[in-house]
C-alpha positions in Angstrom: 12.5 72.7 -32.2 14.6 71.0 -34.5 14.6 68.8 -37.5 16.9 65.9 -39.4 17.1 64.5 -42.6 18.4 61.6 -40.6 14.6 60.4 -39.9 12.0 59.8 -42.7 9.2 62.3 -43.2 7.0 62.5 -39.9 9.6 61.8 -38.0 12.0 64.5 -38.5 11.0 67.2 -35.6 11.8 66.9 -32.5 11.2 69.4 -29.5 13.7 69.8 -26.8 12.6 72.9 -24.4 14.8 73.5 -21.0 14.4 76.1 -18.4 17.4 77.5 -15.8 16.8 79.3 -12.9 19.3 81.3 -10.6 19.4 82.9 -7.3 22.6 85.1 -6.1 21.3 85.1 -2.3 24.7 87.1 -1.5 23.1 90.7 -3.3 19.8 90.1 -1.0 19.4 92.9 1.8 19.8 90.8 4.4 22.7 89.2 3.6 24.8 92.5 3.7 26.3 91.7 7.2 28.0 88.6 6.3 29.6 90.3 2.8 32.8 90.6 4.3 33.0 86.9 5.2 30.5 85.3 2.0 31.4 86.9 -1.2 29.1 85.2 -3.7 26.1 82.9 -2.6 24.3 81.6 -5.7 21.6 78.6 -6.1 20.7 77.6 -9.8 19.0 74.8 -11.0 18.6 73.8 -14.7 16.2 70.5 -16.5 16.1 70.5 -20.4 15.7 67.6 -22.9 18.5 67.5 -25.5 18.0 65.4 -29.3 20.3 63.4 -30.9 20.2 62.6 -34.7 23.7 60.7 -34.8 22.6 56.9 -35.4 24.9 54.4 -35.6 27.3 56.7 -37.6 25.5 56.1 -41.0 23.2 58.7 -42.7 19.8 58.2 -43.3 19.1 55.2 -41.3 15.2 54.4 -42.7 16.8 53.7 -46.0 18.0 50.2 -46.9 21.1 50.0 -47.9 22.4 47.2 -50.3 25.7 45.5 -50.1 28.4 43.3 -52.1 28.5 39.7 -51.4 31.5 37.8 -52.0 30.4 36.9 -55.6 29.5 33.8 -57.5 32.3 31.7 -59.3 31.6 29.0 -62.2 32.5 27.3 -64.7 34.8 23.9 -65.1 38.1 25.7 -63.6 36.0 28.4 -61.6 37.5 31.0 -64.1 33.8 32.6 -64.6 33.3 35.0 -61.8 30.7 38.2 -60.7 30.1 39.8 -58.4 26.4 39.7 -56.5 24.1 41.7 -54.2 22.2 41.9 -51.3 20.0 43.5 -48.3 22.7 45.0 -46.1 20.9 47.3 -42.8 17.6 47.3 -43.1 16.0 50.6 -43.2 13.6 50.9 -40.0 11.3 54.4 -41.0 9.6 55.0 -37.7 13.2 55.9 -36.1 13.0 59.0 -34.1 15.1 61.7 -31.7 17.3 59.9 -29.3 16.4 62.4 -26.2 18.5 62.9 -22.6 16.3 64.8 -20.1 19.1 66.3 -17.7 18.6 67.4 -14.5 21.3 69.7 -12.2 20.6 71.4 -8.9 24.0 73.5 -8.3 25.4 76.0 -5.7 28.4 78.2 -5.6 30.0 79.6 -2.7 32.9 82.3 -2.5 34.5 83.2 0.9 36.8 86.5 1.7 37.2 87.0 -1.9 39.9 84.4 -1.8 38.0 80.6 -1.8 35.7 79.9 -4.3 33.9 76.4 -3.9 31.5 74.9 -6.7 29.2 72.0 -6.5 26.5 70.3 -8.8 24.6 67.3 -8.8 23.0 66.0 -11.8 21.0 63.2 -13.4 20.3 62.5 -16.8 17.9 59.4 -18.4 19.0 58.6 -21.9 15.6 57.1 -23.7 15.0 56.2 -27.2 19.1 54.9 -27.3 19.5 53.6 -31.2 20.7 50.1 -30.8 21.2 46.9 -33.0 18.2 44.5 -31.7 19.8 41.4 -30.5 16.4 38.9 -30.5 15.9 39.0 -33.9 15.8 35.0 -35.1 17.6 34.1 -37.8 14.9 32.9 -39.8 13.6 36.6 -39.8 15.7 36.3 -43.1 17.9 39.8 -42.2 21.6 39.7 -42.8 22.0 42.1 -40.4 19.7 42.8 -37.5 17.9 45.7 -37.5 18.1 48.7 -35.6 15.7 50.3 -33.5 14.9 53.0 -30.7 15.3 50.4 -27.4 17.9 51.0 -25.0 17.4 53.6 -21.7 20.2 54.3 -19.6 20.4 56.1 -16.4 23.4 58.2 -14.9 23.7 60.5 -11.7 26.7 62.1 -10.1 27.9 65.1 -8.7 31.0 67.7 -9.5 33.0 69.7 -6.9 35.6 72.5 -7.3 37.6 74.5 -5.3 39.8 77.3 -5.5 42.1 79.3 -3.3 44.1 82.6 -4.0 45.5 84.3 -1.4 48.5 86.8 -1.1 49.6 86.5 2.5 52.7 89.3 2.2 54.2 91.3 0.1 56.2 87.9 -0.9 54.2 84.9 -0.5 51.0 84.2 -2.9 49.4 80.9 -3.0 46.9 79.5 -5.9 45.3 76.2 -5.2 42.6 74.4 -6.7 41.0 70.9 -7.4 38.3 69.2 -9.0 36.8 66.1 -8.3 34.1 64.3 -10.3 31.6 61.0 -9.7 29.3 59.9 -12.5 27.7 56.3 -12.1 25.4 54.9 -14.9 22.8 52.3 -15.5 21.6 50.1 -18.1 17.7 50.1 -17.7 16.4 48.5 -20.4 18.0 47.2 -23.7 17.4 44.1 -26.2 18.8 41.4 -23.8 17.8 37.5 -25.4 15.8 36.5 -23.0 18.0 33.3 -22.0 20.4 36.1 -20.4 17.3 37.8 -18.2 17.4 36.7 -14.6 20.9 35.2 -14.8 24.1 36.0 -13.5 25.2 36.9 -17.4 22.5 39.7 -17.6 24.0 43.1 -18.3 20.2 44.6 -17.3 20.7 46.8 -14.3 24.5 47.0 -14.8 26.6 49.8 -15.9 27.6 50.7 -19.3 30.9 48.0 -19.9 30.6 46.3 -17.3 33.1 43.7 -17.0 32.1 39.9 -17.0 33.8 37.1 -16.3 34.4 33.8 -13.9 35.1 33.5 -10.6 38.0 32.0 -10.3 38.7 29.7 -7.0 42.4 30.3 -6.7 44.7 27.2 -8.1 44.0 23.7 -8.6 46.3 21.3 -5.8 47.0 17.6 -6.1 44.5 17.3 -3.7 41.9 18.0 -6.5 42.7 15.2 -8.7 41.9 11.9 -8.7 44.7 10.9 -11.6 47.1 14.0 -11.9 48.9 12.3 -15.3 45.8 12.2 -16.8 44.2 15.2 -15.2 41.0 13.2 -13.8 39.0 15.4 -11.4 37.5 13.9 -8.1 33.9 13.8 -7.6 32.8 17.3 -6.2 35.4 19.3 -8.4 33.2 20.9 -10.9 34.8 19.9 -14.7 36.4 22.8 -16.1 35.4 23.0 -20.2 37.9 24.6 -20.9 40.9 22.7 -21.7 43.0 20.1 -19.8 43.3 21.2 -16.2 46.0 20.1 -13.9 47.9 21.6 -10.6 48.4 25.4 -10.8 45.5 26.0 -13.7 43.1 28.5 -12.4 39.7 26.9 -10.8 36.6 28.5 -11.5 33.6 28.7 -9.2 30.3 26.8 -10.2 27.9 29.8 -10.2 25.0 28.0 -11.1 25.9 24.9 -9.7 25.4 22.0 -12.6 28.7 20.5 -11.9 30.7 22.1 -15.2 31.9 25.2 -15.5 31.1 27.1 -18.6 30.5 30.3 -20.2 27.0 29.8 -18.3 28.9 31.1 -15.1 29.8 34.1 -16.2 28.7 36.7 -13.7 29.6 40.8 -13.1 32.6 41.5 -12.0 34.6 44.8 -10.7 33.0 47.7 -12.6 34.1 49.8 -16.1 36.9 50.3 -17.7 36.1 53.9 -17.8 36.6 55.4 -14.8 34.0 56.3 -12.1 35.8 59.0 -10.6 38.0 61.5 -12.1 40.1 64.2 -10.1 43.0 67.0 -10.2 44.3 69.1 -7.8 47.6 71.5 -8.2 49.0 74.8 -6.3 51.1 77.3 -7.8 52.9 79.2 -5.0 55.2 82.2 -5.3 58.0 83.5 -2.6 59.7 86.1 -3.3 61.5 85.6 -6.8 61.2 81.8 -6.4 57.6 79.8 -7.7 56.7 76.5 -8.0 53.8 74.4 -9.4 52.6 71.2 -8.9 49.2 69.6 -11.2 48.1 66.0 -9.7 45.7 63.9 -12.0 43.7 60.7 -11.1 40.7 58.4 -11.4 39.6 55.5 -9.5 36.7 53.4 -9.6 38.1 52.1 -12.7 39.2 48.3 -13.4 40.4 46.0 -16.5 40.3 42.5 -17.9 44.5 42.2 -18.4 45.1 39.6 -20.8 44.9 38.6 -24.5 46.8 36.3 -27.3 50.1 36.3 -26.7 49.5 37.1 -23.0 50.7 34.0 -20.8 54.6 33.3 -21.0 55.2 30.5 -23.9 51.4 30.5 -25.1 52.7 30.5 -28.7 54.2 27.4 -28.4 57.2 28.4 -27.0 58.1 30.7 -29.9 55.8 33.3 -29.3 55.0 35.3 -25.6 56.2 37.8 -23.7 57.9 37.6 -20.7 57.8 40.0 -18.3 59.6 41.5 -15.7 57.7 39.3 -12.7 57.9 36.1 -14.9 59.5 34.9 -11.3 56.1 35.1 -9.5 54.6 32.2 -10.5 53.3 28.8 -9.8 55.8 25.8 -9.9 55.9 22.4 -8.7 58.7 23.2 -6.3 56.6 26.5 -5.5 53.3 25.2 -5.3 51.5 28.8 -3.6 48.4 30.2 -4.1 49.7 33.6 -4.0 51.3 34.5 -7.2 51.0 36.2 -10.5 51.4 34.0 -13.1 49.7 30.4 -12.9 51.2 27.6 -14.0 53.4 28.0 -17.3 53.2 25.8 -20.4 54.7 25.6 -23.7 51.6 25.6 -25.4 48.2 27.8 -25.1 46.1 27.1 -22.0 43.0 28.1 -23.0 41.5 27.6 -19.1 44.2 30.1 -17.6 43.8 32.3 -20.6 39.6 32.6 -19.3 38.7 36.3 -18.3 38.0 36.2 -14.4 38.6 37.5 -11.4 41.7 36.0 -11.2 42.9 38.9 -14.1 40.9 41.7 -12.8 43.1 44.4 -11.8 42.1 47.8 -10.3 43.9 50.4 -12.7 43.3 53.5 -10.3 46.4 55.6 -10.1 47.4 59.3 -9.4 49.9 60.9 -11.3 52.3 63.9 -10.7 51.7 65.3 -14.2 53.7 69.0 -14.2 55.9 70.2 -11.7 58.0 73.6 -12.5 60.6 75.6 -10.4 61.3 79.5 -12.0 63.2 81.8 -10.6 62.7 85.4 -11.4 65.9 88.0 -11.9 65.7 90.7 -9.7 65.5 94.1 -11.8 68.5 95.6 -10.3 70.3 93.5 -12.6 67.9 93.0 -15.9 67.7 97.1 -15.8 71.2 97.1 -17.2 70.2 95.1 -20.3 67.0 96.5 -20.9 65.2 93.7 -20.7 61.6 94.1 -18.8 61.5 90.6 -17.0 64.2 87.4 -17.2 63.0 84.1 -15.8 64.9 80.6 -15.6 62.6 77.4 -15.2 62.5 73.7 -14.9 59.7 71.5 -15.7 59.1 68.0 -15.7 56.3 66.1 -17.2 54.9 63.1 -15.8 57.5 62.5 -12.7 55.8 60.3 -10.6 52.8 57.6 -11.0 51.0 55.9 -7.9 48.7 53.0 -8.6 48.8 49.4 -7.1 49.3 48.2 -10.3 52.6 48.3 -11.3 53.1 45.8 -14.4 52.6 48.8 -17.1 51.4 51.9 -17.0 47.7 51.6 -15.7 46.6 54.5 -17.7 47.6 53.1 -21.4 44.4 51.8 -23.5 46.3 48.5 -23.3 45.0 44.8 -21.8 48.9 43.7 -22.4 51.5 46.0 -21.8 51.9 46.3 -25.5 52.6 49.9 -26.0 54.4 52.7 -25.1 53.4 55.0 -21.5 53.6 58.4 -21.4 56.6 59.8 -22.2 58.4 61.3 -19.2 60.1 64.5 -20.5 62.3 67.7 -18.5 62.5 70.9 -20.0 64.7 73.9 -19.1 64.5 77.2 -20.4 64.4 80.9 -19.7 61.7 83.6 -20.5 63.0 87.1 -21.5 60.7 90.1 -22.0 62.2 93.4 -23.7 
């Protein structure tokens, strides 16, 4: 039972009970036969409601707050000047508790005292999500649209883990272990304008960032135009809004087929740019005096909207751009193909190409080989002779190797153009001396 002076009186309490429940099946009588073989067997399930006071990062939310305008000049020169006042949020007193009831069923399994394998599903509903209403009419006279206790989202995933030790001889021991992770969510209700419910544009029903955008229809051909000078369309190629349009501009599909495309074909496209699926695995092994350890990170289900200012070769007039390393794949008149990177290249912004669609949509999943480290151990026969307890000389390398099918920049940088640094690949050698 808890209470915030985030809420006006009334509204302050909130109660949040949960209840776990645990059964190590591995102590029961019965299972005393199979001890040698299971370890640990233990069930557990766990549903609770959690509160959350932290509204739109501003303190007491049911208080109006009032704002500066830009102020009022007068006078024959404007030289008379002060500064004015007005409504900024508006305080909305009947806020309350945003709650998450979370549910998780899990079990855990351990095998010959060496494999130890976790698992958990879960499922949490989100309700009372403090929001900014988005229907308010501007006649309502706000300057900024309230806030209110609207949106309910959805998510559901499970969790896995797994780990190995096991000392086969006197000189070999092994340690392995990974971790995988799936978490989808869903919008189910929100303050959508009503013009977007029922379309292709509605987020509804979507996950949290999904990404929208046009379907593009790969590149316009001569064959689409009527007059390529003048960049006339023939009759059953829908008119792109956009800008001028001309052989090797991106064509857009008509999703709601009134003959123009628009931002009224805007539709879901690939998923999040926060990843789905999140993983690791890694073994440390030991032989002897020698060891090695590997660490592996990934994600996947993860995608992004490249692009931006700045984005498309010469789109500053030919004085501002970048031009990257595939500038070659592209379209040209002497190359006219479909199958290429860049479309075709201008000396001035295109604001068709520069559209966000699936013809920018790139799947950012990777896997990297974040640590790797060789050591090698001295033997004490010779360590003995300078008192020294243990010696060890390593190498370690950080960030070595990245796998992804996107390959422009690194696909892991919170970047839509390239335009920052990766991570830094680094090597460090050293020794370890204990006296």
């Amino acid at each position: 039972y808890n209470g915030s002076e985030n809420f006006a009186k009334g509204k302050r309490f909130g109660f949040f009970p949960s209840v776990a429940a645990g059964w190590i099946i591995s102590e029961e009588p019965f299972m005393d036969k199979l001890n040698e073989s299971i370890s640990n067997l233990k069930i557990r399930a766990s549903y609770g409601l959690v509160g959350n006071d932290q509204l739109s990062g501003r303190r007491f939310p049911y208080i109006t707050t009032i704002n500066e305008t830009n102020g009022y000049r007068w006078g024959v020169n404007n030289d008379y000047y002060r500064s004015g006042r007005w409504e900024g949020d508006y305080g909305v007193p009947d806020l309350t508790w945003e709650t998450v009831a979370k549910a998780n069923l899990g079990i855990e399994l351990g095998l010959w005292n060496s494999i130890n394998l976790r698992a958990d599903i879960f499922k949490e509903q989100r309700r009372d999500i403090f929001q900014q209403r988005r229907t308010v009419p501007g006649s309502s006279g706000f300057v900024n649209n309230p806030w209110a206790n609207y949106g309910k989202v959805d998510n559901q995933g499970f969790e896995l883990s797994l780990d190995v030790n096991k000392q086969f001889s006197q000189d070999l021991f092994i340690k392995a272990w990974g971790n995988f992770s799936y978490a989808h969510n869903e919008i189910i209700e929100q303050d959508e304008p009503k013009a977007l419910i029922g379309t292709s544009r509605s987020s509804t029903g979507k996950p949290v960032g999904q990404i929208f955008g046009l379907v593009d229809d790969g590149l316009f051909t001569n064959e689409d135009f009527e007059n390529i000078d003048e960049g006339i369309l023939k009759d059953g190629v829908p008119e792109h809004t956009f800008g001028p349009v001309r052989p090797g501009d991106i064509k857009y599909k008509d999703l709601n087929g009134d003959g123009r495309i628009t931002g009224l074909d805007e539709t879901a496209i690939g998923g999040t740019y926060t990843p789905e699926i999140v993983y690791g695995f890694g073994i440390n092994t030991q032989y002897k005096n020698f060891d090695i350890g590997l660490f592996f990170q990934g994600n996947a289900r993860t995608d992004r909207m490249i692009g931006g200012q700045y984005f498309i070769p010469g789109t500053g007039a030919a004085a501002l751009g970048n031009i990257y390393s595939n500038v070659d794949d592209r379209w040209t008149v002497e190359n006219p193909s479909q199958d290429v990177f860049w479309p075709r290249l201008s000396n001035q912004t295109n604001a068709n190409n520069g559209m966000a669609s699936t013809w920018w949509l790139r799947n950012m999943s990777m896997l990297r080989l974040k640590n790797a480290e060789i050591g090698y151990l001295l033997p004490q026969k010779f360590i003995e002779k300078v008192n020294m307890k243990t010696a060890r000389f390593y190498i370690r390398g950080n960030n070595l190797l990245t796998f992804s099918s996107f390959d422009l920049w690194d696909p892991e940088i919170d970047t839509s153009t390239g335009f920052r640094y990766p991570p830094i690949q680094a090597f460090t050698a050293g020794i370890d001396i204990n006296f």
